[in-house]
C-alpha positions, -999 to 999 in steps of 0.1 A, spaced: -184 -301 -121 -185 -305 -85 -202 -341 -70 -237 -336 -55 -243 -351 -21 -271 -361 -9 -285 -341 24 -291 -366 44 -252 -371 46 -250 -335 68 -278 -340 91 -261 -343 130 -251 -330 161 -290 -313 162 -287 -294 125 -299 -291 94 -288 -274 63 -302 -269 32 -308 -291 4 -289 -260 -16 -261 -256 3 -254 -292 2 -256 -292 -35 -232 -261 -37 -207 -284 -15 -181 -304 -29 -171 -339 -12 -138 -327 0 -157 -296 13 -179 -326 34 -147 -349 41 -132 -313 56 -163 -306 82 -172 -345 92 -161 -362 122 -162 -404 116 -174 -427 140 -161 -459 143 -183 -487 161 -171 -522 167 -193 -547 180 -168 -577 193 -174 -608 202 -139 -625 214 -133 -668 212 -142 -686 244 -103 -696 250 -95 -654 252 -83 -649 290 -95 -620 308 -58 -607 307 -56 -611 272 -90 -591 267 -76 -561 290 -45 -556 270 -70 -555 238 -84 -525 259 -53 -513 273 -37 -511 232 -73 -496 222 -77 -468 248 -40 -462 241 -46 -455 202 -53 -415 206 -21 -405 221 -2 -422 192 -23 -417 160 -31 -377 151 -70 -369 144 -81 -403 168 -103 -376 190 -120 -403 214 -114 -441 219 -142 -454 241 -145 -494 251 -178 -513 267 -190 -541 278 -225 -550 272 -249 -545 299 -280 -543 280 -310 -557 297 -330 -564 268 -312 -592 257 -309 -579 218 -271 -579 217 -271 -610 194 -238 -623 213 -219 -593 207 -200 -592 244 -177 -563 235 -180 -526 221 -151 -500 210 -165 -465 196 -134 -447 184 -141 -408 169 -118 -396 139 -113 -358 138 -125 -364 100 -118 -387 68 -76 -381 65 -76 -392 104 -93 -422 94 -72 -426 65 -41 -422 91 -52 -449 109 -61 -478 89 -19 -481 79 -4 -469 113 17 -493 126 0 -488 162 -33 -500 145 -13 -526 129 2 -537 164 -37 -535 178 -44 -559 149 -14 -586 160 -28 -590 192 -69 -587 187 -69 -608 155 -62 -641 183 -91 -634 202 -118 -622 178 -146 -647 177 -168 -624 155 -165 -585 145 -194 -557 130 -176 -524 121 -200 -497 111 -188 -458 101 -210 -432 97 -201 -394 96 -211 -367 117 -210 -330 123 -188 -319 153 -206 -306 177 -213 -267 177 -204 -267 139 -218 -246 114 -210 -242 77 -208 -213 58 -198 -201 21 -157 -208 35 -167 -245 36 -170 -250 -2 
């Protein structure tokens, strides 16, 4: 018997579908149509020299052009005027084409290489996922 999924998991990009078509999906049929965001919120050690931070950046912006299904690697620094950022100096947003993209990435050696040189510097990490539709998606009986 196929695995139910709750709505909620396909609201995005400005749709909605139907609590029955949802339950007529199965979770691969999902995995096949979501995108995956992945937000880091980065604090690095007080020691980390500003060179050190830009080849973080440099090795991060780099990751799409090396790892298939990495869509988008965005990086930030926090200009936030309300003061809410809870010390969190640093943000990377990376977009995975879906779930196997993600899965390819976790074990690349790239990602591993990222790792090597980050790790030194990292004073404190958040890293959230969520799924999304892509944008201008729709879903139909071929998706299940």
């Amino acid at each position: 018997m196929a695995e139910i999924v709750p709505s909620f998991a396909l609201y995005g990009a400005g749709q909605r579908y139907s609590l029955r078509l949802v339950q007529k999906m199965t979770l691969k049929a999902i995995e096949r149509i979501l995108m995956i965001r992945h937000i880091l919120l980065i604090t690095f050690t007080t020691d980390a020299s500003t060179e050190a931070i830009e080849q973080v950046r440099e090795a991060f912006l780099h990751i799409p052009e090396h790892i298939e299904g990495v869509q988008a690697v965005e990086w930030g620094i926090n200009d936030s005027p309300e003061d809410k950022n809870a010390g969190y100096t640093h943000c990377v947003l990376m977009t995975f084409q879906d779930e196997q993209a993600r899965q390819r990435y976790l074990p690349h050696p790239r990602h591993e290489a990222l790792k090597a040189i980050f790790r030194p510097l990292l004073g404190n990490i958040v890293v959230l996922d969520y799924p999304v539709l892509p944008p201008n998606s729709s879903v139909s009986s071929a998706a299940y």
